[in-house]
VOLO-255249 format. One line per 4 residues: number of its first residue (from 1); for each residue x negated, y negated, z of N, C-alpha, C. Coordinates in nm, 4 decimals. Atoms other than C-alpha are relative to their C-alpha. Example, Ala and Ser with C-alpha at 12.3 -4.5 7.8 and 13.67 -1.06 7.14 Angstrom:
% VOLO-255249
1	-0.0890:0.1190:0.0000:-1.2300:0.4500:0.7800:-0.0900:-0.1200:0.0000  0.0820:0.1190:-0.0060:-1.3670:0.1060:0.7140:0.0770:-0.1090:0.0730;
This chain:
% VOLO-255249
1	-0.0845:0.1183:0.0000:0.0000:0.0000:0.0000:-0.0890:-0.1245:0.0000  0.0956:0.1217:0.0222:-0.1275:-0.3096:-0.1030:0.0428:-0.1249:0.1132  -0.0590:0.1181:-0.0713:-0.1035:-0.6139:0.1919:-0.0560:-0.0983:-0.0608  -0.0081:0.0995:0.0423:-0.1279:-0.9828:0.1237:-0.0573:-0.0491:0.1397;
5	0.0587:0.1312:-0.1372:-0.3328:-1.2368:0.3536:-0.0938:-0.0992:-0.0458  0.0695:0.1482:0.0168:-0.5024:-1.5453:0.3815:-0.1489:0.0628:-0.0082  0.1415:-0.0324:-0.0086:-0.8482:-1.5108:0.2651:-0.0831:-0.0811:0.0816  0.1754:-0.0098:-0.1072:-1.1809:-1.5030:0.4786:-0.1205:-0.0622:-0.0744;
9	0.1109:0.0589:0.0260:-1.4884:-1.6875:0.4056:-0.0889:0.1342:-0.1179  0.0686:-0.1298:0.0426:-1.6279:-1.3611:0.3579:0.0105:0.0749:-0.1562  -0.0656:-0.0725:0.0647:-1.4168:-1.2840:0.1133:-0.0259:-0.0961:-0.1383  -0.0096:0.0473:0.1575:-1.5313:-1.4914:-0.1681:-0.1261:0.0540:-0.0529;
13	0.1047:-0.0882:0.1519:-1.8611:-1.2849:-0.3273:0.0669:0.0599:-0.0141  -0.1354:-0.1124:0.0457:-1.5584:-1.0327:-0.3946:0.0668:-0.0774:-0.1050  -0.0741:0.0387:0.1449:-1.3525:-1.2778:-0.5455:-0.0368:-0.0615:-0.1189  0.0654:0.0144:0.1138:-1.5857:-1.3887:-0.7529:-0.0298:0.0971:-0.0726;
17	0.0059:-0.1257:0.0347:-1.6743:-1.0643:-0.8500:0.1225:0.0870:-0.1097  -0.1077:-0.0669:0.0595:-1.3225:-0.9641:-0.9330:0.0231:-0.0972:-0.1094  -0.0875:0.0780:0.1161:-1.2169:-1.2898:-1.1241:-0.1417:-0.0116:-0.1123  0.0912:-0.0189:0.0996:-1.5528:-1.2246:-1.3279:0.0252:0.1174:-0.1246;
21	-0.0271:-0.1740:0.1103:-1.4454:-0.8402:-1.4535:0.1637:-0.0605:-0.0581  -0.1626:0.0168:0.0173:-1.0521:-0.9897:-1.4678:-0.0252:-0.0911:-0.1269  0.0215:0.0832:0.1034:-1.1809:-1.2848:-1.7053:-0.0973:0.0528:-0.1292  0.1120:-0.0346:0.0752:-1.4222:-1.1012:-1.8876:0.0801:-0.0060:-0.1240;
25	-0.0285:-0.0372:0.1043:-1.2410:-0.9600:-2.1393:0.0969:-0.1439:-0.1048  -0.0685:0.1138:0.0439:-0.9970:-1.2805:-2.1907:-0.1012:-0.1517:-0.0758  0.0825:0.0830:0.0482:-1.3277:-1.5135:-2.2565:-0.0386:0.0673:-0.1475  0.0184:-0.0487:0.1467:-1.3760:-1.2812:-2.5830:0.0927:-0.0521:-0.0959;
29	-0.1077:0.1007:0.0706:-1.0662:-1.4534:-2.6887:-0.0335:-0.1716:0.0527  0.0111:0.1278:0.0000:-1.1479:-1.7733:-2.6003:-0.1278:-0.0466:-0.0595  0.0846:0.0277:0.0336:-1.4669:-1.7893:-2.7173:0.0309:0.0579:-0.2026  -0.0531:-0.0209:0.1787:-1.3198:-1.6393:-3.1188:0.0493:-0.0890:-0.0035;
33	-0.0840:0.1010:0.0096:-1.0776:-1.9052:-3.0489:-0.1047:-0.1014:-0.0356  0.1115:0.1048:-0.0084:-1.3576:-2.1524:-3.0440:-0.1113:0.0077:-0.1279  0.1544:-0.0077:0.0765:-1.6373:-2.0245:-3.2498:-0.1093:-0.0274:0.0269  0.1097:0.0561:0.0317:-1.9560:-2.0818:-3.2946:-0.0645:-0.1067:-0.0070;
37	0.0703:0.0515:-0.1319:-2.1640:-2.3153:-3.1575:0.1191:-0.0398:0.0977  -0.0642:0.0437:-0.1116:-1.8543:-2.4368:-2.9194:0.0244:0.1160:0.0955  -0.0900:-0.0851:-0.1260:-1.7514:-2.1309:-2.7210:-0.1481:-0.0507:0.0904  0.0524:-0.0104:-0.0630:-2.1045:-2.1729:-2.5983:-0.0576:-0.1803:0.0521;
41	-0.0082:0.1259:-0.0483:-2.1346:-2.5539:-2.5821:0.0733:-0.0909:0.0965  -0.1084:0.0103:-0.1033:-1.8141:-2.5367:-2.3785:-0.0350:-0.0275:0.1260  -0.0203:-0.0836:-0.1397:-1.8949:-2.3112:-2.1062:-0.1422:0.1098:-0.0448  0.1111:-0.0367:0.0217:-2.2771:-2.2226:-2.1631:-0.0055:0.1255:0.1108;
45	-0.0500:-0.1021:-0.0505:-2.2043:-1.9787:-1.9247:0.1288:0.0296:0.1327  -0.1604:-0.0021:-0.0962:-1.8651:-1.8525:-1.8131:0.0423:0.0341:0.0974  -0.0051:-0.0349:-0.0780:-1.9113:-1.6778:-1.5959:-0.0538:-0.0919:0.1968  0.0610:0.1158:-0.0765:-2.1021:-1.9634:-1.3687:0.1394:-0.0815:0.0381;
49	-0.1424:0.1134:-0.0195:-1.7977:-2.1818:-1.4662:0.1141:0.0789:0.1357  -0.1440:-0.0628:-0.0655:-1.5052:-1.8959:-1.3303:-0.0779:-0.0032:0.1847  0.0614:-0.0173:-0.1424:-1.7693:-1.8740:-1.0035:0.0462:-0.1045:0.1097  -0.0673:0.1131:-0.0389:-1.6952:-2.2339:-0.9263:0.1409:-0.0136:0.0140;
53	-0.2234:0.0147:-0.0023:-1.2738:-2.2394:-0.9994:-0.0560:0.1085:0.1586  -0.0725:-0.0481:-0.1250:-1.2926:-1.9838:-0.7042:-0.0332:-0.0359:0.0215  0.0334:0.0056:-0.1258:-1.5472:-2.1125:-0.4877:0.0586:-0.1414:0.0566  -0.0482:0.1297:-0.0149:-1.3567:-2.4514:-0.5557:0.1411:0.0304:0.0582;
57	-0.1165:-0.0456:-0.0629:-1.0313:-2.3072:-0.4468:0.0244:0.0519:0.0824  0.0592:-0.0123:-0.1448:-1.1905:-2.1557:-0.1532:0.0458:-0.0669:0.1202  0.1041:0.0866:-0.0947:-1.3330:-2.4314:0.0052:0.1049:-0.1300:-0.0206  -0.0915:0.1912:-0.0193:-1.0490:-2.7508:-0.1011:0.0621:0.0104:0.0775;
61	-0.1282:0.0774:-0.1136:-0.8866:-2.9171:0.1548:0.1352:-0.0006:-0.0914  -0.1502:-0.0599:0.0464:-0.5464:-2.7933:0.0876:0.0565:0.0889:-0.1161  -0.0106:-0.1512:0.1000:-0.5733:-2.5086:-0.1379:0.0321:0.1006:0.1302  -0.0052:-0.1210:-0.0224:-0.4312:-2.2237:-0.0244:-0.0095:0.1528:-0.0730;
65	0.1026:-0.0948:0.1152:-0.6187:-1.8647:-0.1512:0.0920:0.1296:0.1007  -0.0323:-0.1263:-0.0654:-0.4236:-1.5539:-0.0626:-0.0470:0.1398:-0.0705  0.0698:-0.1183:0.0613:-0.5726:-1.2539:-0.1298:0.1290:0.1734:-0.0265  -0.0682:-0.1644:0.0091:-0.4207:-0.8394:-0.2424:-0.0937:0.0859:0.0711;
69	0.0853:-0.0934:-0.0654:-0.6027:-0.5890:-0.0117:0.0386:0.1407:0.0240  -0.0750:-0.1900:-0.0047:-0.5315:-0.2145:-0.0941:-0.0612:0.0473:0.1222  0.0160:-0.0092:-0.1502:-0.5593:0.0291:0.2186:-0.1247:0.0790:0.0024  0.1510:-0.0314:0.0097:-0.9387:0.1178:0.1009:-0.0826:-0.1317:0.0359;
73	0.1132:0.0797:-0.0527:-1.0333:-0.2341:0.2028:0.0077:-0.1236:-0.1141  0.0520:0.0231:0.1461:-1.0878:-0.3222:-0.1643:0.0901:-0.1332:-0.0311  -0.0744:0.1567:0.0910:-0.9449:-0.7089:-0.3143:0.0890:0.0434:-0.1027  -0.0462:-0.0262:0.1704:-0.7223:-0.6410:-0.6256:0.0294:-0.1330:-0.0379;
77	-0.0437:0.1173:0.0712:-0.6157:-0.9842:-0.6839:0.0302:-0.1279:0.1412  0.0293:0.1177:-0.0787:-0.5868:-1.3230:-0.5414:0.1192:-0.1003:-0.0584  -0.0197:0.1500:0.0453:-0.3946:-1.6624:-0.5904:-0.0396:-0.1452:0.1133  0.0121:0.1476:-0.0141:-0.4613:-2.0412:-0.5202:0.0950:-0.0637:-0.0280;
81	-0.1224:0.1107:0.0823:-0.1962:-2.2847:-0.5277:-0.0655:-0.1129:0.0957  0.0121:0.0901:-0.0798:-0.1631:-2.6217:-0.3698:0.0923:-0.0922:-0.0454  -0.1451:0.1525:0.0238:0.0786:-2.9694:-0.3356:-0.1362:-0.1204:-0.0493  0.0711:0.1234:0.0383:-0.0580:-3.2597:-0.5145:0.1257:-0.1247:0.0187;
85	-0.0865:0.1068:-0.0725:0.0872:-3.5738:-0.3851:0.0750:-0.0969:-0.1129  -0.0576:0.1340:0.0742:0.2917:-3.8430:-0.5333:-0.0804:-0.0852:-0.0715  0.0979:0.1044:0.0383:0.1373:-4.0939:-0.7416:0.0880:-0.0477:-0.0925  -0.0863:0.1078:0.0664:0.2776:-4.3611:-0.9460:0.0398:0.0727:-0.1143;
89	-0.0688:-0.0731:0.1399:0.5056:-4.1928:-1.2116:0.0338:0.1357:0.0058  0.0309:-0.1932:0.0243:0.4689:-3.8577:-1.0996:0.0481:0.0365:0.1365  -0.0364:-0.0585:-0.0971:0.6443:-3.6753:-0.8376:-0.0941:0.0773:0.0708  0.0905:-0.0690:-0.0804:0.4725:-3.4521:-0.5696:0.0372:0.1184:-0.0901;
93	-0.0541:-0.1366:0.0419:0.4191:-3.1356:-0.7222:-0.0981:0.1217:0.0704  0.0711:-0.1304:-0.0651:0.2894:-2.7631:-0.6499:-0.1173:0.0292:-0.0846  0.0783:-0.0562:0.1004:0.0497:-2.6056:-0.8497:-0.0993:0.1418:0.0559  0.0982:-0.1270:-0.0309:-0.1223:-2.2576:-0.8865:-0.0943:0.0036:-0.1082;
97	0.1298:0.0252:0.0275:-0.4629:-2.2808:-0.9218:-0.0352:0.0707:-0.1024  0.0922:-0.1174:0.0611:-0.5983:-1.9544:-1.0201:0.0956:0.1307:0.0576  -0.0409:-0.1054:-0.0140:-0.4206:-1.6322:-1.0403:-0.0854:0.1143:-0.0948  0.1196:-0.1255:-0.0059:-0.6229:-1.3011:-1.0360:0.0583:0.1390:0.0118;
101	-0.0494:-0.1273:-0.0061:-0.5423:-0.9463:-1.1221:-0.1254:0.0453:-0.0206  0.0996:-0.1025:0.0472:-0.7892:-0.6571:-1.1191:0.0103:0.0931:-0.1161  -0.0300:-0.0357:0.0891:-0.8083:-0.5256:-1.4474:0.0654:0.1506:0.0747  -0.0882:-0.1185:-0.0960:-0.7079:-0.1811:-1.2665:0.1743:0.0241:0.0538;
105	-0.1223:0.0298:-0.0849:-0.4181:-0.3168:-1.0918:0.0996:-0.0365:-0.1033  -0.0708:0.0812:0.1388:-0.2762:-0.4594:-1.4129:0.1407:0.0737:0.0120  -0.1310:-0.0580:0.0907:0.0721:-0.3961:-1.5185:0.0846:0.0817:0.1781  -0.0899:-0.0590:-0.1497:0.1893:-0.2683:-1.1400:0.0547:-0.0881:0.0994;
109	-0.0789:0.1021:-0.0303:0.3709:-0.5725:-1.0472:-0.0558:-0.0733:0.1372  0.0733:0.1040:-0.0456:0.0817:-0.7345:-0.8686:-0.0496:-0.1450:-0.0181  0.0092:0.1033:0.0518:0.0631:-1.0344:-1.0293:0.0967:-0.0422:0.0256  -0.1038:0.1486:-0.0111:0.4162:-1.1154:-1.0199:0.0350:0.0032:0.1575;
113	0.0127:0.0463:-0.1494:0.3667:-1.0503:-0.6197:-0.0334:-0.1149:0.0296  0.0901:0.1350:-0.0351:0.1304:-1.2772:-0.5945:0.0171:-0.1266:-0.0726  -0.0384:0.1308:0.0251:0.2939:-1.5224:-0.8013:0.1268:-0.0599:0.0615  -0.1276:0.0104:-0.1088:0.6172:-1.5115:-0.5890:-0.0294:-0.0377:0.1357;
117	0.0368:0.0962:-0.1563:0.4332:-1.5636:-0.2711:-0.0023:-0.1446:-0.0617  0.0256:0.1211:0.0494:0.2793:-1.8596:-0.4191:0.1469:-0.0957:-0.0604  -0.1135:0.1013:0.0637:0.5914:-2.0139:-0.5716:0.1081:-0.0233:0.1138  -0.0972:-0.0109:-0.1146:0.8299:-1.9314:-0.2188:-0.1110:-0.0435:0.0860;
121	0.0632:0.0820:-0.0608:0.5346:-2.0964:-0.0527:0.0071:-0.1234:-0.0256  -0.0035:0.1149:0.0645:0.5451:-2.4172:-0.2398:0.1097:-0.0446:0.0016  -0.1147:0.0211:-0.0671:0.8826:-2.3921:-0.2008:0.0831:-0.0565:0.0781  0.0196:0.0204:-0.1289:0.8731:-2.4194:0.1416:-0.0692:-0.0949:0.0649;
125	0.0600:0.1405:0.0299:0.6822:-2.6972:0.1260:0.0409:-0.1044:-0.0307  -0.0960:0.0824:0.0333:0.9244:-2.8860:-0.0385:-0.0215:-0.0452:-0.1007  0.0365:0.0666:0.1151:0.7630:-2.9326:-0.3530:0.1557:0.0003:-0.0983  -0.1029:0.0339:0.0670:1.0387:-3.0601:-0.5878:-0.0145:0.1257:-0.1996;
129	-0.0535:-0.1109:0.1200:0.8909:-2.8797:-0.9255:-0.1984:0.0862:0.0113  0.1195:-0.0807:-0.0232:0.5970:-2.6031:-0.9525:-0.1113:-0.0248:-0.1073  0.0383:-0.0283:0.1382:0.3323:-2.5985:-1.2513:-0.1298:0.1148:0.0057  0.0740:-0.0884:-0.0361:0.0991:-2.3259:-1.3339:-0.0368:-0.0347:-0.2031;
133	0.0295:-0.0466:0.1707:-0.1262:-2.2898:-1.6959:-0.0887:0.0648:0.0072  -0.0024:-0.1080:-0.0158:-0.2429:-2.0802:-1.8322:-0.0750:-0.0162:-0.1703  0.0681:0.0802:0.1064:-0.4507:-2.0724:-2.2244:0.1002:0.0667:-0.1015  -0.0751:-0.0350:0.0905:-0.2589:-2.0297:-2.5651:-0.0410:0.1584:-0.0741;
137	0.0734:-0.1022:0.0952:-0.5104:-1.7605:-2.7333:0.1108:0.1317:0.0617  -0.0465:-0.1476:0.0300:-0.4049:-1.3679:-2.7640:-0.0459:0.0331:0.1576  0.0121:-0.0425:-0.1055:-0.6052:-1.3148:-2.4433:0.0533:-0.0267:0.1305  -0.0738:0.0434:-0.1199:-0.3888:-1.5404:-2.1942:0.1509:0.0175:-0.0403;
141	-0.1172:-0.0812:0.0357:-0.0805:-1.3462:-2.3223:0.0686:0.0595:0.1095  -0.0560:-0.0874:-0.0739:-0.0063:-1.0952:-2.0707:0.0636:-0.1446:0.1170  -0.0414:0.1117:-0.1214:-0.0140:-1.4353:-1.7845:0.0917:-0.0969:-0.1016  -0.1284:0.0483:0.0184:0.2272:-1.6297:-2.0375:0.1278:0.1066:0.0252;
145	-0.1426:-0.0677:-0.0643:0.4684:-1.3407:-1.9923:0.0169:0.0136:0.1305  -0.0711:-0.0229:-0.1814:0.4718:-1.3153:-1.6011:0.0475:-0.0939:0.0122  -0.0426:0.1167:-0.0264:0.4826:-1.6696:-1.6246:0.1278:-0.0440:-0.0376  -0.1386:0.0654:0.0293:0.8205:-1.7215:-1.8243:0.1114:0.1212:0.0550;
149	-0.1011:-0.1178:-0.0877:0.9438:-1.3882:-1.6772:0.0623:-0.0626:0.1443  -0.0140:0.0647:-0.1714:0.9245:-1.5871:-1.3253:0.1182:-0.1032:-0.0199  -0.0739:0.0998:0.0578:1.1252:-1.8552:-1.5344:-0.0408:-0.1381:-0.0011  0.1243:0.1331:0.0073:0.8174:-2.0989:-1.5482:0.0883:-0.0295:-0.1872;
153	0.0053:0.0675:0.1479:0.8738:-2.3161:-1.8693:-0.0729:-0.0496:-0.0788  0.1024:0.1202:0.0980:0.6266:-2.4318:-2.1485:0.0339:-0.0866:-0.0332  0.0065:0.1279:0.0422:0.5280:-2.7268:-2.2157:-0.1004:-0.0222:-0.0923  0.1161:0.0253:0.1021:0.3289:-2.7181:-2.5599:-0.0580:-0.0919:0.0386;
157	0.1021:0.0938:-0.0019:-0.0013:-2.8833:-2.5071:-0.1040:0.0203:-0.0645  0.1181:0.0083:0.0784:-0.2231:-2.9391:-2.7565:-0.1731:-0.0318:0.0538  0.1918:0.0761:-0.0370:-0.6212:-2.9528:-2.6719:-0.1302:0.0845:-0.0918  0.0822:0.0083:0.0548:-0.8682:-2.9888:-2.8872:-0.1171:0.0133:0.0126;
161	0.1475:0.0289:0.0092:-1.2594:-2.9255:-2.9216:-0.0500:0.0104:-0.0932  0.0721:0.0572:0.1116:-1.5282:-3.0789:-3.1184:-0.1544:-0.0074:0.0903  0.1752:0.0462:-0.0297:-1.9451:-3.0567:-3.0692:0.0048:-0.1354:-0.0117  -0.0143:0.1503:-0.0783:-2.0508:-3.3675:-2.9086:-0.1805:0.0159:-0.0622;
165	0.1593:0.0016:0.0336:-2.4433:-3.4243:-2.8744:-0.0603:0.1371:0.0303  0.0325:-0.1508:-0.0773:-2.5688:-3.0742:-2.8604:-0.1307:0.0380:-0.0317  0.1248:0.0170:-0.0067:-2.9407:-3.1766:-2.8616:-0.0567:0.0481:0.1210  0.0102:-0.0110:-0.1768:-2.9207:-3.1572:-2.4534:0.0034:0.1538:0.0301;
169	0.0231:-0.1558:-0.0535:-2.8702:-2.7770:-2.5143:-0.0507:0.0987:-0.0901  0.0757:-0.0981:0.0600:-3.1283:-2.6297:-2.7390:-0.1286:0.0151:0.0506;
């Protein structure tokens, strides 16, 4: 049985670990998406980048990081959400950070656990509306379907990249 709890200090060389093997395969699509010289002008290495999103979702003042812990001990998955405040034009809203499945765990309705805590947390909070994204390519597929399954809504957003000065990285 898989439980749910607030993660431990301890507990982030794991989740780095996991959201490294979980992203792996999805950066093969993002980086076709991209091509040549940009996938790597992007995100010179991605794995560095995904290290940071957790250890940044960790460690922020007011992130909350709940972890999946099967009864071997073992992490399977994780989320981050948090409330971002009011600001001129813009209502208070929720947001989930980073959601994390173990490729393993896939498809056994761990993800949309852990996106249900997270959304009946935020909830509870009083956030008025939630947002979560998520990338367009073939590989962030499976997380657009939990996401409109939950009854999240898109909001087409176009974003663009273009090589800049890429003298600084040869």
């Amino acid at each position: 049985m898989t439980t749910l709890r607030t993660h431990q200090p301890d507990d982030v060389p794991e989740l780095i670990a996991l959201a490294i093997r979980a992203w792996a395969g999805v950066e093969e699509f993002v980086d076709a998406a991209l091509g040549s010289p940009l996938d790597r002008l992007a995100t010179p290495s991605w794995a560095a980048h995904h290290e940071a999103v957790v250890r940044d979702a960790c460690q922020s003042t007011g992130s909350s990081v709940i972890v999946a812990e099967d009864d071997d001990g073992q992490l399977t998955g994780f989320v981050a959400f948090t409330v971002h405040p009011e600001t001129l034009g813009m209502s208070e809203y929720g947001e989930i950070t980073v959601l994390v499945v173990d490729p393993s765990a896939r498809r056994s309705g761990l993800g949309r656990r852990l996106l249900d805590h997270a959304v009946d947390e935020l909830r509870a909070a009083g956030v008025p509306v939630i947002m979560v994204s998520t990338g367009g390519d073939a590989g962030h597929a499976p997380a657009r379907e939990l996401y409109e399954r939950a009854g999240f809504q898109m909001l087409p957003i176009a974003q663009y990249w273009l090589a800049g000065d890429t003298s600084r990285n040869t």
